[in-house]
Structures are given as C-alpha cells and as structure tokens.
N, C-alpha and C positions, 0 to 999 in steps of 0.2 A: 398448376405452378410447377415450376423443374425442381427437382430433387439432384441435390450436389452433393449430398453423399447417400447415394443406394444402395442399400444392402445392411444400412447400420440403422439398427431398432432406436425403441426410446431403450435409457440404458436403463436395467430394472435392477433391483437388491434381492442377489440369490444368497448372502450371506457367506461366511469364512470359509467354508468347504467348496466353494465355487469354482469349477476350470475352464467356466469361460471369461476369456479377457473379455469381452463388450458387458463386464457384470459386473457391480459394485459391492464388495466383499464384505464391506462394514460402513459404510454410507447410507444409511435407511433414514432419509429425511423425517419419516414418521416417528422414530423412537424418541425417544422420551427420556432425555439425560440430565438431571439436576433440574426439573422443573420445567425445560422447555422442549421443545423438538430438536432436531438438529439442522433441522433448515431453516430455523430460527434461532440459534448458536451460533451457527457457521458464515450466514449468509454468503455463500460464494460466489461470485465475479467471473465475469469473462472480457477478458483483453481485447479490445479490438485488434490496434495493433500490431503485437506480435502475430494475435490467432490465426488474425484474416490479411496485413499485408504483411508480414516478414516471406519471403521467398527461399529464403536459407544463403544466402551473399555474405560474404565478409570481408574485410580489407583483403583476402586472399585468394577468392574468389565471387566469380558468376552465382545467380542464383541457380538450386536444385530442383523449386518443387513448382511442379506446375498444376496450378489449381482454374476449375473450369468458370470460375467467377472471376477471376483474374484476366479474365483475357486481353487483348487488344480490341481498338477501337472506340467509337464514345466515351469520353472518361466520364461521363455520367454515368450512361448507361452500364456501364462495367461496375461503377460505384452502387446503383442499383439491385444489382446481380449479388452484388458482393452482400448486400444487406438481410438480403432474403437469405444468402446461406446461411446468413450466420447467426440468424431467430431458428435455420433449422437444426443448425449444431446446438445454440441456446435451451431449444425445446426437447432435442434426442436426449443431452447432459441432467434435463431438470433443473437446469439453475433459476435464481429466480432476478438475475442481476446480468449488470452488462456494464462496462465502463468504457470512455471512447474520447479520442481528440479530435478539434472541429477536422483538421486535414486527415486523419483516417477515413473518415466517412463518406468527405466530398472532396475533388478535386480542387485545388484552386485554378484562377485563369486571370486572365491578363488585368481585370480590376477588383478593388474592394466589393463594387455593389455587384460586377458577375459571381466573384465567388459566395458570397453571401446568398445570392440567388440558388446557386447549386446546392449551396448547405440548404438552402431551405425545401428544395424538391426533396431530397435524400430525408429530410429529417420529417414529411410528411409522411412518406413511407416507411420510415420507422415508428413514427407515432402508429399509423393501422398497424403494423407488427404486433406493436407492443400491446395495444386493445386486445388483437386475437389472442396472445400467448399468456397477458398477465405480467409480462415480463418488462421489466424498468432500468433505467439507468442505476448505479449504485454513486458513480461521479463521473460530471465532466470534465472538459478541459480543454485549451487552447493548445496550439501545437507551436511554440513561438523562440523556434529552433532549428527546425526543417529547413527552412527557406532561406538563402543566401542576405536576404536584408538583416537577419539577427546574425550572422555571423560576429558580431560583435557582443551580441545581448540581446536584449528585447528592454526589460526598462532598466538594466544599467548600463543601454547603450549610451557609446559620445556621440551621438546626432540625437535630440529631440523629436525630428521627423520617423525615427522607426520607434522611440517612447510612442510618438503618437498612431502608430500602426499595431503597437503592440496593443495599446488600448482597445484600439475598434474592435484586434480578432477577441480580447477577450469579453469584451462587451457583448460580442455577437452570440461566442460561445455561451455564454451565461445566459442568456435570451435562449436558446438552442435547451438548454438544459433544465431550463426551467420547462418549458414547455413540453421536453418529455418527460419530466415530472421525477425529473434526477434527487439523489436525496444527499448529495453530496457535490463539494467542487473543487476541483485542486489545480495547486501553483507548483511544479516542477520548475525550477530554476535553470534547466539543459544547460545556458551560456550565461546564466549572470554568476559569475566570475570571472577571472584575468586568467590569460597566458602569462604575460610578464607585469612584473608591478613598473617598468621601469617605462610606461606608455599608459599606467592607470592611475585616474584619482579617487580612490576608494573611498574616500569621504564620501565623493560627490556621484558616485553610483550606489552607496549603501542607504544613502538618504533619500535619493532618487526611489529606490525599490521601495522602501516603506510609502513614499508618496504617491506610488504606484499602487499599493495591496491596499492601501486607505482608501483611493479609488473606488476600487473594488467593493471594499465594504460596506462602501457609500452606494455607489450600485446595487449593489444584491439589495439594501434595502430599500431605495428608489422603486426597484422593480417587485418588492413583494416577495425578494424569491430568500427562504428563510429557510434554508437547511446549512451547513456547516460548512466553511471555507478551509482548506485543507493545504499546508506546504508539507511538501515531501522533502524530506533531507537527503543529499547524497552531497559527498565529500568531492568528487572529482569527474572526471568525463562527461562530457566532452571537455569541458575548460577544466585547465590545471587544479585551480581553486575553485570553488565555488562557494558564494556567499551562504545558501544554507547546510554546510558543513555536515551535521548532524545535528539530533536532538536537543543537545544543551546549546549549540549557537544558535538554531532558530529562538530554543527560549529566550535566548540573553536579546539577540535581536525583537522579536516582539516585546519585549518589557523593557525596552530602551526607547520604542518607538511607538509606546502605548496602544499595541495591537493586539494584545493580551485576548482581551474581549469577541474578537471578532475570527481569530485563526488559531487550530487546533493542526493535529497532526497527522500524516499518512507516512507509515512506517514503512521502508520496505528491507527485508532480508539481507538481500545484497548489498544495498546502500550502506547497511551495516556491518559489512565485512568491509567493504573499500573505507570504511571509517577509523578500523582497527577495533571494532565491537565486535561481539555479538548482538542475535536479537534479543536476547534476555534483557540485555544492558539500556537499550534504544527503549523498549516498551517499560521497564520499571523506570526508565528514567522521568518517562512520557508521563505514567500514571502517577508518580511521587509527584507532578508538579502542576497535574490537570488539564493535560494538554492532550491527550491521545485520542485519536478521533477513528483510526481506522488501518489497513493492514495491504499491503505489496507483499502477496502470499510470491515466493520463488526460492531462491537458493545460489551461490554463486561455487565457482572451483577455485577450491584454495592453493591451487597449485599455478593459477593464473590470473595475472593479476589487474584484469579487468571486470564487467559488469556481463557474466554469461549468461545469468537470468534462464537458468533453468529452471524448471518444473521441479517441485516440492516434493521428496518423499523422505525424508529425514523423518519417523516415527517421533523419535524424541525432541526433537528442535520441534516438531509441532505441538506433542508434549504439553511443553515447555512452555511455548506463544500460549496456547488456549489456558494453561493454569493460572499466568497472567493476566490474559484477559478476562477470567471468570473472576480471579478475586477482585480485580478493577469494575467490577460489573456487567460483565459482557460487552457488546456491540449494542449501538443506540442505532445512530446512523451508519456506521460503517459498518464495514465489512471486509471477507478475503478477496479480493483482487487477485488473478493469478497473472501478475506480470512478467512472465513466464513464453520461452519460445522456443517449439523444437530444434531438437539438431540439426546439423548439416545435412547428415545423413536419411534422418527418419523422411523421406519424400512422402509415402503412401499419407492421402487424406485420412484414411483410422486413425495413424499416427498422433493426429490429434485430440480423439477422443482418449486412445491408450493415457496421453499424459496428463490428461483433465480427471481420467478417472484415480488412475493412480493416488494423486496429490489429492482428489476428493475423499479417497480412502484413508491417507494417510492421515487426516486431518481428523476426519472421524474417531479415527483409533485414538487419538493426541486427546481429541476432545474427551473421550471415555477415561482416560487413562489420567487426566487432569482434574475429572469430575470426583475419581475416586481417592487423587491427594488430598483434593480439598475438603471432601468430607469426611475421610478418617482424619484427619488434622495433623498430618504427623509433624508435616516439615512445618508447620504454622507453630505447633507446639515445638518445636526444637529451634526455632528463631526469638520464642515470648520466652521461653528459658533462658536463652546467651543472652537479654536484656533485660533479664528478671530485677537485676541490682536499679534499674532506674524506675522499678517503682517504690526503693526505697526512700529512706528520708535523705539521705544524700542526692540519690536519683531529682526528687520531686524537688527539691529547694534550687537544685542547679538549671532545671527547666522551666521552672517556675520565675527565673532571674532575681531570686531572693538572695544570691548569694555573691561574692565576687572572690579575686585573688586574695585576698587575705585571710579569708574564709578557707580557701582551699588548701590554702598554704598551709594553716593552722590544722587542719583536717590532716595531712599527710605527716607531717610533725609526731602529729600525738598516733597515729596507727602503723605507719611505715609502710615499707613493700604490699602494691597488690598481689593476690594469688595469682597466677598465671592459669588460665583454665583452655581446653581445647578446644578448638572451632570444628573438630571432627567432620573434617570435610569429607576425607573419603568414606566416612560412614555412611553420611549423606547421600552418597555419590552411590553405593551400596542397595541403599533404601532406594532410589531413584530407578534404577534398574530393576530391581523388583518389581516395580508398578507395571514399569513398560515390558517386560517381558512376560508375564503374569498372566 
C-alpha cells in the first residue's frame, strides 16, 4: 500500500524537554489524570475536511498545496487514495477518532442513487480501515451547503423539492454513519438563514427546520442508530443570519419545538467568537442547561472578522474548555474535533502533523492544568463563598418560593443597605495564571 507521507514516524511521547517537532511534549495518551487516561479525557478528532480537502484557496487566491491523494482523474479513485492517507495520518497522530461529511469522502455525480453508490464504495473502504486501525468516526454529517441547489438553505429552503434532497443526503449520511459505527451526528446549519429578511418568511423556514430535525430523530430511531444528534451553533457565514445563532438560540429553538430530548450540542471555538462569546461563555451555557454534547476544538483571529478556523494552541482557552468539561463530567459521546485548517502558506504535508501535534499538546497541558483547579478547589471555593448568603434563611426561603414582594420589601425595611463586597476578579485572574504557568 503507498505511503503519502514518508519519512513521518507514529508520533511518539518524548515528554517536555523534547527538540524534536514530529514528538509530543506533553500528550502521553497513557497518563493517568484525575482517574482516567488522556486518550480517554480528550478523545481527539480529526477533520476530514479541512485535513484532507482544504488546498489552501481563498476568496483571494488559487489553491497552494499540492497533496499526492489529491490528484486528478477518477473522482472515485482519487477519493479512494484520499481515504487511505488519511487512516495513515490517523494512525501516525494516534487518534482514535475521525469526523467526516458525506461529500468530503465521495464525490457526488449526476444523480442521487450514482452518488449514494460512490459513498458507498468509499465507505467500504473506510469500514476495513477502520477494523485494521481501531479507529472510528467520533460524528457524521451531511454536507448540505456545497452544492448550488442549497444555495438557498437545505431545509429552510423556499422549494420543497431541495427540503426533499436535503432529506435523502441526510438520510443517506446517517445510514453511512451508523454503519461505520460513528458515535455521534451533527446538523451544521451553513445556509439555513437569510441574506435579506425583505424575500424571507422566517416563520415558515423556522418551523420548516424543526420538521426537518424531528425527521431526523424519527430516523435515527427507525434505524437503531442511537448515539447523540448534535446542532452546532454559529452566528453567521455563509448566510448573514443564521437560524442557530448560538447556544442559548438553539436552546430557545429546541424547547420551543420540543426537541429538547433528542438534540444536544457541538460547540465550536470560533463560532463563539463570531457570536461575540467566548468559549467559556457557549460551554457553561451549554452545561447550566444540559445540553452540551461535544467540542469544534480550533480558534479564530480576532483581528479578522471571519471564521479562520485555526489550529488550537491557546494553553489557557484550553485550560479553561477541559476545567469546564471536567466539572460537567467530561466527554460521554463526544469529543475534540480539530476543525481546524493550515495556513496558506504552510504547503509541506508535515505541516500537518506540526499542527495536530501542537494543539494535541496544548490540550494536554489545559487538561493537567484544569485537573489540578479542580482538585485543589480553589476557584470552586471562591464562587460557594460569593454565594454563601443563599444558603441562608433569607437565601433558602427566596429559592424555595416561600416568600414574595412584600416579604422582601419588609426584609429591606427593617435591615437597610446591603454590604457591598468584591467579586475580586483580578485576584482570580492572578490565581489563574499561576496554574497555567506553574
């Protein structure tokens, strides 16, 4: 079998002192942090996507990188090629996960049952992949944005005819995903929102999408296939708006449209900077309301104000994610995702291992470094303090709904002024540093 990158080992854990780049400096799957491993903490992802079709193009130019599974000819065969490399990048990295859209994988072509056909040669060959290596999807997904017929949407298009195409691919994909034994599956919204409202009826595309994802959920269970249905939020691009906004409009939309039950969430990074969040804000939102299912590990430039989806290496924003997700209980079904895509510039194939490592590293350090808030308790104890007063009798009677306005009114009457006490943030902010730099 051909080897598409030669010369690049499995990547092995030489630890902090390490000065080789193709080494993992602090990423040792085997250690053993707060009870589990770290390849069972972290469970990291790899993008199809980006990894394997981004070429490096951008509204301003031609693609840069020319990769030997990429080539011309057969668009099967080339999709083929492409599969193999990327169970060998999979297996060099160690991950133990893979995330992918039906049209990254396979071609489409002139009909529904050829292209279905093509997914389904490509996805036999990822299933033996996946037997030899151990290695699984972490989530699928439909690509129902690509293609000139959603140029409107997919299900909060105005023609019914591409609702009902939007249905097939994701019908198909979900058959697809079940059978490589994916443990997750998501709804990226790309075009269900509006350029202009002054040619939309939002009623009747919002109502539309929920009769869509109910669908879905009716499918997954028709089919057996019983792992976690996943909408991702992002605020904008391609379309101006987009219906799931962020975290709290997806919630407000699922518990408007009693879908509560059946759709959790895939958070990503970015999405939450083009939101006007951070990710702190998107994952405590997520886990205050039981909705957080899984993680679009990347990062975006704040100095640009699109979706750049770079590679991860913010020590402390990773921090930060893993302190989050450990006090919510870690990763069930989900996982990190790196939806994440080189530079322009970075052309050489290493290039890609450099930035998978990196962000595998840096996630690691985040993980250590969150392991050890949590268990010296500091900031857990410096949040039960600033709320100490509501386990009093005042506290317990107002949460308890034993009490109303005249109650309270009476209560402020007879005691006057509260104290004013500090939220000592940048103390916080002090402590915080300390962890991570430590």
């Amino acid at each position: 079998m051909a080897e598409y990158f030669p010369g690049i080992p499995r990547i092995p854990f030489e630890g902090p002192g390490a000065r080789n780049p193709l080494a993992f400096r602090h990423y040792d799957p085997s250690e053993v942090v707060d009870g589990r491993t770290m390849e069972q903490h972290l469970r990291f992802a790899v993008c199809y996507w980006h990894t394997f079709k981004f070429a490096g193009s951008d509204p301003f130019g031609l693609p840069t990188m020319e990769r030997r599974y990429n080539g011309s000819g057969d668009p099967v065969r080339v999709a083929e090629e492409t599969m193999v490399a990327a169970f060998e990048l999979f297996s060099k990295l160690g991950v133990k996960f893979w995330c992918f859209h039906d049209s990254d994988i396979a071609p489409e072509a002139a009909t529904l049952s050829e292209t279905n056909a093509n997914l389904d040669r490509i996805v036999a060959l990822a299933s033996k992949l996946q037997d030899d290596t151990g290695i699984r999807p972490l989530w699928g997904t439909a690509n129902l944005f690509s293609n000139p017929r959603f140029m409107a949407g997919a299900a909060t298009n105005p023609s019914p005819h591409v609702f009902a195409w939007a249905a097939a691919k994701v019908k198909k994909a979900m058959e697809v995903s079940k059978e490589l034994g994916a443990a997750g599956y998501v709804f990226w919204g790309g075009r269900e929102g509006y350029e202009t409202l002054l040619n939309t009826d939002m009623k009747r595309e919002t109502e539309n999408l929920a009769r869509f994802l109910r669908m879905a959920a009716d499918y997954r269970r028709e089919i057996g296939f019983d792992v976690p249905l996943y909408i991702e939020p992002k605020p904008k691009e391609p379309a101006k708006h987009q219906y799931d906004f962020d975290a709290a409009t997806c919630h407000a939309f699922l518990q408007r449209h009693g879908l509560l039950g059946d759709f959790r969430l895939n958070i990503e990074v970015n999405h939450a900077t083009l939101a006007g969040h951070d990710m702190l804000h998107e994952l405590e939102y997520a886990f205050a309301n039981d909705i957080f299912g899984s993680i679009d590990a990347n990062r975006g430039d704040l100095l640009l104000g699109w979706d750049t989806d770079q590679f991860p290496s913010d020590v402390p924003l990773a921090a930060l994610t893993m302190y989050s997700v450990l006090r919510g209980g870690g990763f069930t079904a989900g996982g990190l995702n790196f939806d994440a895509r080189l530079r322009r510039q970075s052309v050489d194939p290493a290039d890609l291992f450099h930035a998978h490592i990196g962000s595998m590293d840096a996630f690691a350090r985040g993980l250590k470094i969150a392991a050890r808030l949590r268990r010296d308790g500091i900031l857990g104890g410096i949040v039960r303090e600033r709320y100490a007063e509501w386990e009093g009798e005042l506290g317990r009677r107002i949460e308890s709904g034993a009490c109303g306005f005249a109650e309270l009114e009476a209560h402020v009457l007879r005691t006057g002024e509260p104290a004013l006490r500090s939220g000592r943030q940048e103390m916080i902010e002090n402590i915080l540093n300390d962890y991570i730099h430590s």
